[in-house]
C-alpha positions as CSV (number, residue, x, y, z in Angstrom):
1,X,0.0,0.0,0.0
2,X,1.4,3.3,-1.2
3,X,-0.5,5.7,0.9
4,X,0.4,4.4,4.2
5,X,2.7,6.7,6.3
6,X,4.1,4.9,10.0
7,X,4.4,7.0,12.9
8,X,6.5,5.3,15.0
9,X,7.4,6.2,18.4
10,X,9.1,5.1,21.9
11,X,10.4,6.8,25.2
12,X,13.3,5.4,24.6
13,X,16.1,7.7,22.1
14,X,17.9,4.6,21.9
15,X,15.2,2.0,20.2
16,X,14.3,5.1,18.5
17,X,18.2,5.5,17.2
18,X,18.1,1.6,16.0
19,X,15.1,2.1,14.1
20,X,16.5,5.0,12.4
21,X,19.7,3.5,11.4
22,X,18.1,0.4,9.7
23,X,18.9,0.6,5.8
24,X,14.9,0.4,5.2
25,X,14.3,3.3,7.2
26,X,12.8,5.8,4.7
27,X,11.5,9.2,6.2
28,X,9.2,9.6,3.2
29,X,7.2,6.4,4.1
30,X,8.1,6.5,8.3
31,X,8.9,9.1,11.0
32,X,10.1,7.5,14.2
33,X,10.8,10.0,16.9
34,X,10.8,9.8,21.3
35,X,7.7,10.8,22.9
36,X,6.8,9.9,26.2
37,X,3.1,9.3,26.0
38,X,2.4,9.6,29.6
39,X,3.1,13.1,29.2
40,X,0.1,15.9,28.3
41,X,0.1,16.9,25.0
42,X,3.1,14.9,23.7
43,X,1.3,13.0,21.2
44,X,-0.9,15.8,19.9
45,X,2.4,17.7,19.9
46,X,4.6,15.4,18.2
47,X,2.0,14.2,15.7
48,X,-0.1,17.4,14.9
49,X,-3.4,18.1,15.2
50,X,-3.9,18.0,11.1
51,X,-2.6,14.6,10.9
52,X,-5.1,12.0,12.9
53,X,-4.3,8.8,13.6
54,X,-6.4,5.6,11.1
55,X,-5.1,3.1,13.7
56,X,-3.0,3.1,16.7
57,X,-1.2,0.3,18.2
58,X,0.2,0.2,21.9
59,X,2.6,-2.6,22.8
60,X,3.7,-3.2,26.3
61,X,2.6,0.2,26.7
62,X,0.7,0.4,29.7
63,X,2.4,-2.1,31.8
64,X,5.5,0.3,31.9
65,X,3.3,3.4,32.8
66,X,2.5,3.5,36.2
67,X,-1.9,3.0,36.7
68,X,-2.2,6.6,37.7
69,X,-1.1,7.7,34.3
70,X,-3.3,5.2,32.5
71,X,-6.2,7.7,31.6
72,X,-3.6,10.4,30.4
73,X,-2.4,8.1,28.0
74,X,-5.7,6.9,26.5
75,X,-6.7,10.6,26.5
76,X,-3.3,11.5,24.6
77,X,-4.3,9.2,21.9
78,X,-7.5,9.9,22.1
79,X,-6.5,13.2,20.9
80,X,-4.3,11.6,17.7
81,X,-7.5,9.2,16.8
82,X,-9.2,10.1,13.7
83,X,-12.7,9.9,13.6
84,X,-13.3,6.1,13.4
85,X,-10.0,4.9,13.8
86,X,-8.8,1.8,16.0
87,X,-6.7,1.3,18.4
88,X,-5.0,-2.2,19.0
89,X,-3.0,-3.0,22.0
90,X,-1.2,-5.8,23.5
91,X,-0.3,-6.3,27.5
92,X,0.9,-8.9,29.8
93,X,-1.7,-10.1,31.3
94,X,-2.2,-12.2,34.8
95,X,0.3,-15.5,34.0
96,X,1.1,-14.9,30.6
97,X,4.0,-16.6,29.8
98,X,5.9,-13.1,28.8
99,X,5.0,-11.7,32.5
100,X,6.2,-15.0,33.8
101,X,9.6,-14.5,32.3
């Protein structure tokens, strides 16, 4: 698919660094950048408020922000979400083999 640009970001400048230096990495078609999503604003500001989101996916997000931030997160994408647009996640969850390790 042509059309598709990939926002792709992490609180950590180093995973964001190793993305960057791949030899597929091709700002025309991807933008990886640090954001710390527990923070207000930081996805509205990194992404732009012209540019919503057609599907959002958080990865062992929310198990590495403490619960109290939990509804600023959802609310920062929230804010990124186009109209209709999905948002997929994936967790640990109680004894899952990945929390176990």
């Amino acid at each position: 698919v042509s059309d598709v640009f990939i926002l792709a970001c992490d609180f950590s400048p180093r995973a964001i660094e190793l993305v960057r230096a791949h030899p597929l990495y091709d700002e025309a078609r991807l933008r990886a950048f640090v954001c710390d999503v527990a923070t207000e604003g930081a996805l509205v500001q990194a992404v732009g408020e012209d540019h919503p989101v057609a599907v959002l996916s958080l990865v062992f997000v929310l198990s590495a922000v403490h619960p109290d931030k939990f509804r600023l997160v959802l609310d920062n994408v929230w804010h990124v979400l186009a109209p209709g647009g999905v948002v997929l996640f994936r967790d640990y969850a109680l004894h899952d083999m990945a929390q176990l390790r």
